[in-house]
C-alpha positions as CSV (number, residue, x, y, z in Angstrom):
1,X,-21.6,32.7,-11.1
2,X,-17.5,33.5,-11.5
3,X,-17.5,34.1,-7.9
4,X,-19.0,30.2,-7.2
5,X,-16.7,28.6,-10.4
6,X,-13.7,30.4,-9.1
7,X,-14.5,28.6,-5.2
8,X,-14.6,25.2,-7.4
9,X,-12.0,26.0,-8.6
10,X,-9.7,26.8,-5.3
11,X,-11.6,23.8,-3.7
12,X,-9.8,21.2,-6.7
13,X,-6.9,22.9,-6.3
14,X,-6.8,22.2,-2.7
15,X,-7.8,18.9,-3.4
16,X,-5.0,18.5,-5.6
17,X,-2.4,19.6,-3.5
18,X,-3.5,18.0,-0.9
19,X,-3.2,14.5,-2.9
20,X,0.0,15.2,-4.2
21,X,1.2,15.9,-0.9
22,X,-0.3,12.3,0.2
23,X,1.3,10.8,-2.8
24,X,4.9,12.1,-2.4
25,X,4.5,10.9,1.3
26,X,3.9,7.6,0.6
27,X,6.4,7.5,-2.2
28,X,9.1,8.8,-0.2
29,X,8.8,5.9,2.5
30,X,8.6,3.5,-0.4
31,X,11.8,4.8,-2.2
32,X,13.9,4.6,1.6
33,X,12.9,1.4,2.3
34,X,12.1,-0.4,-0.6
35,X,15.6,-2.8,-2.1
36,X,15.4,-4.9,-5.0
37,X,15.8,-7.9,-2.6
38,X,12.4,-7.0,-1.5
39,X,11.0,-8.0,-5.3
40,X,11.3,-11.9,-4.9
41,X,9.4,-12.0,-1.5
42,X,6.6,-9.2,-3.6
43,X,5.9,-11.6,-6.7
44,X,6.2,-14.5,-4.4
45,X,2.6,-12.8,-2.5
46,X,1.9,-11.3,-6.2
47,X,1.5,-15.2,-7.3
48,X,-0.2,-16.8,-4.1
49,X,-2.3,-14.2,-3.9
50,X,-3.3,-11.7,-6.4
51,X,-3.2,-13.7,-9.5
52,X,-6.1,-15.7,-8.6
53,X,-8.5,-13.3,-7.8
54,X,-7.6,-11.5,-11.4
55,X,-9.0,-12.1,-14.9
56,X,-6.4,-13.2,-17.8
57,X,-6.2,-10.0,-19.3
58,X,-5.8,-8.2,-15.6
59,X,-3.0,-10.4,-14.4
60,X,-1.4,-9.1,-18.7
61,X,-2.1,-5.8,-17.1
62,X,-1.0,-5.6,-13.8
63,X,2.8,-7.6,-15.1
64,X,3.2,-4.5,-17.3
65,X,2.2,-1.5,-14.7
66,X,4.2,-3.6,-11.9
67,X,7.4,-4.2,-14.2
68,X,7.1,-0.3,-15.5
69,X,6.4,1.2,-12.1
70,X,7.7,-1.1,-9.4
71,X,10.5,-2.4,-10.9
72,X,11.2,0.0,-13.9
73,X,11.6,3.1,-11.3
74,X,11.5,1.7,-7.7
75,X,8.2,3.9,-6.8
76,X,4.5,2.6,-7.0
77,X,3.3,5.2,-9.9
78,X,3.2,5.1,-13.5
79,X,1.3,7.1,-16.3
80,X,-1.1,5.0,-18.1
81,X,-2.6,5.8,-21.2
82,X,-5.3,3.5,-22.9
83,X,-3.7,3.2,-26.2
84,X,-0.2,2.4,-24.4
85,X,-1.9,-0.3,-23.0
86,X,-4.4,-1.6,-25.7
87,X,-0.4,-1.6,-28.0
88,X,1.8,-2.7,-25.9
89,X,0.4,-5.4,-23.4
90,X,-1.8,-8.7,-25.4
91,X,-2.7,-9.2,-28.6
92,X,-6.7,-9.8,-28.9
93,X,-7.1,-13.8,-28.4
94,X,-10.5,-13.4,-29.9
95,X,-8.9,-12.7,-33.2
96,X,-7.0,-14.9,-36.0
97,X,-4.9,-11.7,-36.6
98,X,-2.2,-11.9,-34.1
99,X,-1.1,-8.3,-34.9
100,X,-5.0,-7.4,-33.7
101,X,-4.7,-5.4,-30.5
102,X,-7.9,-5.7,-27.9
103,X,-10.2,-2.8,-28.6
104,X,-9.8,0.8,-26.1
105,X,-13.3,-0.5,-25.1
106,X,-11.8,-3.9,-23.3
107,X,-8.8,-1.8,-22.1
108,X,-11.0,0.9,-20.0
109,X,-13.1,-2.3,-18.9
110,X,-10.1,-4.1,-17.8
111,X,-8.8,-0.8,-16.0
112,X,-12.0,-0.3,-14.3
113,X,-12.3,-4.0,-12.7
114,X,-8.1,-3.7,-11.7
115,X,-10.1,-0.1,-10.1
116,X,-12.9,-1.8,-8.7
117,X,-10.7,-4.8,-7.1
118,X,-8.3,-1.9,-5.7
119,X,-5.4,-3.5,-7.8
120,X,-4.5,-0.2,-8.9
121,X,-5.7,3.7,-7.9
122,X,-6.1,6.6,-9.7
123,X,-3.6,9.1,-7.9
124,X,-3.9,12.0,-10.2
125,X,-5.1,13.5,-13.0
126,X,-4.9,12.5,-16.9
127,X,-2.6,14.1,-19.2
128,X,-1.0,13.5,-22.5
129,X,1.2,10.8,-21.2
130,X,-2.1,9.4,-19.5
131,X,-3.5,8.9,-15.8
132,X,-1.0,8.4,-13.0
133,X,-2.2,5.3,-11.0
134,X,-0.3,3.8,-8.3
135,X,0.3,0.0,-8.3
136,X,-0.6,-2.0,-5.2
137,X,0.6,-4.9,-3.5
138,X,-1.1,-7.8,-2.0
139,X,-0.7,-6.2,1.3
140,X,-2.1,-3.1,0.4
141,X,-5.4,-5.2,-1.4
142,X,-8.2,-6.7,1.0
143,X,-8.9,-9.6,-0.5
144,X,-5.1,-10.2,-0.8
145,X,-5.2,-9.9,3.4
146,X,-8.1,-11.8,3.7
147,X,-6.4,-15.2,1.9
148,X,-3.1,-13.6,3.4
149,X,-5.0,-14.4,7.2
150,X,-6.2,-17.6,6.2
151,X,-2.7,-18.9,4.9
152,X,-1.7,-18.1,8.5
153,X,-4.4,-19.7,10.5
154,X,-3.7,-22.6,8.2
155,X,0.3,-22.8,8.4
156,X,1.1,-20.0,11.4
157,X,4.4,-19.4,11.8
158,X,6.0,-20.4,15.1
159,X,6.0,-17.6,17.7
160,X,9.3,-17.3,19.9
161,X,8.5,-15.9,23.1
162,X,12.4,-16.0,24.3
163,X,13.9,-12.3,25.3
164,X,17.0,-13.0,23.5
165,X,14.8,-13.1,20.0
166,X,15.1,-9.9,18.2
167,X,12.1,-9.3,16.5
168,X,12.5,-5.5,15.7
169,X,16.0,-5.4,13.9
170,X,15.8,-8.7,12.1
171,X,13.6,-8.1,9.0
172,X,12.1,-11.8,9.0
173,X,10.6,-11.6,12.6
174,X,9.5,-7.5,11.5
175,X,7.6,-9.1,8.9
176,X,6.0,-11.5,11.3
177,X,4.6,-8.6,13.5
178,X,3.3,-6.7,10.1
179,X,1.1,-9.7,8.8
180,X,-0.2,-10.4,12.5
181,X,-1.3,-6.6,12.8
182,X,-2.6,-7.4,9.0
183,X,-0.4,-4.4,7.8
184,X,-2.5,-1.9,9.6
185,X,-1.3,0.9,12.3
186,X,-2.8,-0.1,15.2
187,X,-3.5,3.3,16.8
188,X,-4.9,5.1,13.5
189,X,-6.0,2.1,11.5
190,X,-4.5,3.5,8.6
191,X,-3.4,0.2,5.7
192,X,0.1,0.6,5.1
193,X,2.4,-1.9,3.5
194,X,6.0,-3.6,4.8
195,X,7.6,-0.5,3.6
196,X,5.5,2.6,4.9
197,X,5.0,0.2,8.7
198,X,7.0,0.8,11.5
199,X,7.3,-1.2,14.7
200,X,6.6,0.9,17.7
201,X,7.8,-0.7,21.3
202,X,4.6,-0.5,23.8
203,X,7.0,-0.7,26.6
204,X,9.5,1.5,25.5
205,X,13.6,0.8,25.6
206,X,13.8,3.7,28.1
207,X,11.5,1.9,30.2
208,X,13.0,-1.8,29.7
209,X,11.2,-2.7,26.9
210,X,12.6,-5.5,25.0
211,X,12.8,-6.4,21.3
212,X,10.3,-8.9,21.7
213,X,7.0,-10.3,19.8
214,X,4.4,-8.9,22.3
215,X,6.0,-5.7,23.1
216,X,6.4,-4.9,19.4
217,X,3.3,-3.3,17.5
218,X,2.5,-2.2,13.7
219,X,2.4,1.5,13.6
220,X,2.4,4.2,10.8
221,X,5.2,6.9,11.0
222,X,3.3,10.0,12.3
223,X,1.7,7.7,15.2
224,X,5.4,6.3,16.0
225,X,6.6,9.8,16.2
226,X,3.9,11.4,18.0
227,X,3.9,8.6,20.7
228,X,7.8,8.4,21.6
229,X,8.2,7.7,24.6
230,X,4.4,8.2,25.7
231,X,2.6,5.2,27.3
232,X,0.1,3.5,25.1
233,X,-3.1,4.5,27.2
234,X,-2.1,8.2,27.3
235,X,-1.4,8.0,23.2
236,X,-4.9,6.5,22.3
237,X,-6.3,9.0,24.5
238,X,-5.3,11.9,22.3
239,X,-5.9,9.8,19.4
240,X,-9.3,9.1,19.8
241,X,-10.0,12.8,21.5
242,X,-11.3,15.9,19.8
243,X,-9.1,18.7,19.3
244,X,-10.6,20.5,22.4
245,X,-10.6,18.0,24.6
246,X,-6.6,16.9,23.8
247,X,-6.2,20.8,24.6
248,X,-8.2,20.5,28.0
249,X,-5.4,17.8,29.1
């Protein structure tokens, strides 16, 4: 019986380490790329399309974890404990006392449907300080892309097909080629967000590849590296192959 609760055990620490690893990862690309010039452009997409999918007391809730993670220490994570949250977000609007907090009760149940709507994640375990969750933004929500897709069919942004338009080093066109690829690398298929997305040139510079809408493509940092200089067909080869088969080539 030790023998089989000591494997549980090595198996959650493994799985531990494994999502800390994760975690730092995508907090590290967040903290390089993200500038608080980025925060107007976020609430702007916070406002058109999160807050109307979320409840009253969610939208209370997700102000406070995004103004204590986001913008309170530049990363996506914060600790949050039930009674932190229950005293220090709204005042109960079903009471005449306006000192009366909503119950720990309405607090988990407002946490779970922010969980359930994948407004925020569980990234670690609770401790006295409370449960680490990372905030997400509308990019990184799906029902966030899916009115994010719509708004573009609706109002699509004009397209410039001219060489001379740099759409790789000019952050307004890079932003273009994110929402079109809908965020996601398109080699992997992994969701990533405007800071943790790179653009990857199918034709590469070295080979005359310009800077140009259709020869730039959403990719997440490990497929951009391990491509290089590769062409496309050879990359998605490996990609898609089996571990034996990429060592047969």
């Amino acid at each position: 019986m030790s023998f089989i609760n000591e494997k549980i055990a090595g198996i959650r620490k493994l799985l531990d380490e494994l999502e800390t690893e994760a975690r730092l990862e995508n907090e590290e690309g967040f903290q390089q790329r993200f500038s608080p010039l980025d925060i107007p452009d976020i609430i702007k997409d916070i406002v058109d399309y999160l807050m109307p999918i979320l409840s009253p007391y969610e939208v209370a809730f997700y102000w406070y974890v995004f103004r204590h993670a986001i913008i309170g220490t530049g990363t996506q994570h914060v600790r949050i404990s039930t009674r932190g949250m229950q005293h220090g977000v709204v005042n109960s609007i079903h009471s005449r006392d306006t000192n009366s907090k909503i119950s720990l009760s309405q607090v988990r149940n407002v946490l779970g449907s922010m969980e359930a709507k994948g407004v925020i994640r569980k990234d670690g375990e609770a401790n006295r300080d409370g449960t680490l969750y990372r905030v997400m933004i509308p990019e990184e929500i799906e029902d966030c892309r899916i009115s994010m897709l719509e708004h573009q069919k609706i109002e699509s942004k004009p397209v410039y097909a001219e060489k001379e338009v740099d759409f790789y080093n000019i952050r307004e066109n890079r932003l273009q080629i994110y929402e079109r690829d809908q965020y996601k690398c398109q080699y992997c298929g992994k969701q990533l967000t405007r800071f943790s997305a790179t653009l990857d040139h199918i034709i590469p510079v070295t080979e005359g590849g310009e800077n140009t809408y259709d020869n730039l493509t959403t990719a997440c940092l490990s497929c951009n590296s391990q491509k290089n200089r590769r062409p496309v067909g050879d990359f998605l080869a490996d990609v898609n192959s089996t571990p034996e088969e990429t060592k047969k080539r």
